[in-house]
C-alpha positions in Angstrom: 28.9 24.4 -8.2 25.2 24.1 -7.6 24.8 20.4 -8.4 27.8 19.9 -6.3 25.8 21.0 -3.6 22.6 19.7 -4.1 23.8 16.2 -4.7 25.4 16.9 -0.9 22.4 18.3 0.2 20.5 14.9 -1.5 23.0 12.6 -0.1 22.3 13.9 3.4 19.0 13.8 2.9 18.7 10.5 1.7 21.2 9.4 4.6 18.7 10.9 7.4 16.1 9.3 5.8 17.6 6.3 6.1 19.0 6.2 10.0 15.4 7.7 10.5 13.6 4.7 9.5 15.9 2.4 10.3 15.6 3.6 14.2 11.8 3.5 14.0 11.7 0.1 12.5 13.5 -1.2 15.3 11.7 0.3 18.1 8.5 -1.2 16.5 10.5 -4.6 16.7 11.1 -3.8 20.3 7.3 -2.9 21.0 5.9 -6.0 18.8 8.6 -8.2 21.1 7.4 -6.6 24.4 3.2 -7.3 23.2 4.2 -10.6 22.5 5.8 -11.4 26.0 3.4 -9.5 27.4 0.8 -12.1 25.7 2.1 -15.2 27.2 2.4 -13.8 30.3 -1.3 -13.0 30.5 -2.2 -15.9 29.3 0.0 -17.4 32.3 -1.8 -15.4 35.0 -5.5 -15.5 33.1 -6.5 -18.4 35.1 -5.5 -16.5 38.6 -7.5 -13.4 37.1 -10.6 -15.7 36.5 -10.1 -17.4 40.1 -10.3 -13.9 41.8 -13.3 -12.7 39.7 -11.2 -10.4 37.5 -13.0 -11.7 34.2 -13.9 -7.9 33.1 -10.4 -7.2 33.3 -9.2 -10.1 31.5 -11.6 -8.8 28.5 -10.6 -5.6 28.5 -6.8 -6.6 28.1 -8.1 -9.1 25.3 -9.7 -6.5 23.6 -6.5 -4.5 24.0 -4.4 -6.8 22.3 -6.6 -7.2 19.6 -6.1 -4.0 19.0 -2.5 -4.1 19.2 -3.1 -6.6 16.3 -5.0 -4.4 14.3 -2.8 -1.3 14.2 0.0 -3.7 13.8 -0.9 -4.5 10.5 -2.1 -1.4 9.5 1.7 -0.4 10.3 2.8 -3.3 8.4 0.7 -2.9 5.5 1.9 0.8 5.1 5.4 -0.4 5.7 4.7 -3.0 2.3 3.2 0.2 0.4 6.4 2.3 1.3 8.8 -0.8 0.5 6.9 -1.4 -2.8 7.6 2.3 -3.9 11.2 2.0 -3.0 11.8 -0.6 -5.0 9.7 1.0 -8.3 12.5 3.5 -7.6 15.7 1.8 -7.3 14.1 -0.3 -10.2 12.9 3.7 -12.9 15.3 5.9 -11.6 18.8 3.8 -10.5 20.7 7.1 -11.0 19.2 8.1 -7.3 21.6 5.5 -5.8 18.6 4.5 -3.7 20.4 1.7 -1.1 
């Protein structure tokens, strides 16, 4: 009766997990898409800025893209460790059922 119900309770578990991650991996997707249009688009309208003396301004949103780019691959570097560990799972334990 009992491992009934924690193999429920695993299962559900595992399941929220899952929709959990998946949901934030795609609202990064959605933020890294809008940074990138939001890129070319400032590189579009740099020149303006620069032709109405807005140069301090145009470094500051350089500067703020480059450090877009730097927590991006922090995310992405922690997104390899927790992929990595996934896998030793799936690979040591397979009776998890690790998807």
């Amino acid at each position: 009766m009992y491992k009934q119900h924690f193999q429920n309770a695993f299962q559900t578990g595992k399941r929220t997990i899952a929709n959990i991650w998946n949901h934030a991996t795609k609202f990064a997707g959605d933020i890294d898409y809008s940074m990138k249009v939001g890129k070319r688009l400032f590189a579009a309208m740099d020149p303006l800025l620069q032709d109405f003396g807005a140069g301090q301004t145009s470094r500051a949103i350089v500067q703020g893209f480059g450090q877009y780019e730097k927590g991006r691959d922090e995310v992405i570097g922690y997104n390899n460790q927790v992929q990595g560990t996934l896998n030793r799972l799936r690979r040591n334990v397979p009776e998890l059922e690790i998807d």
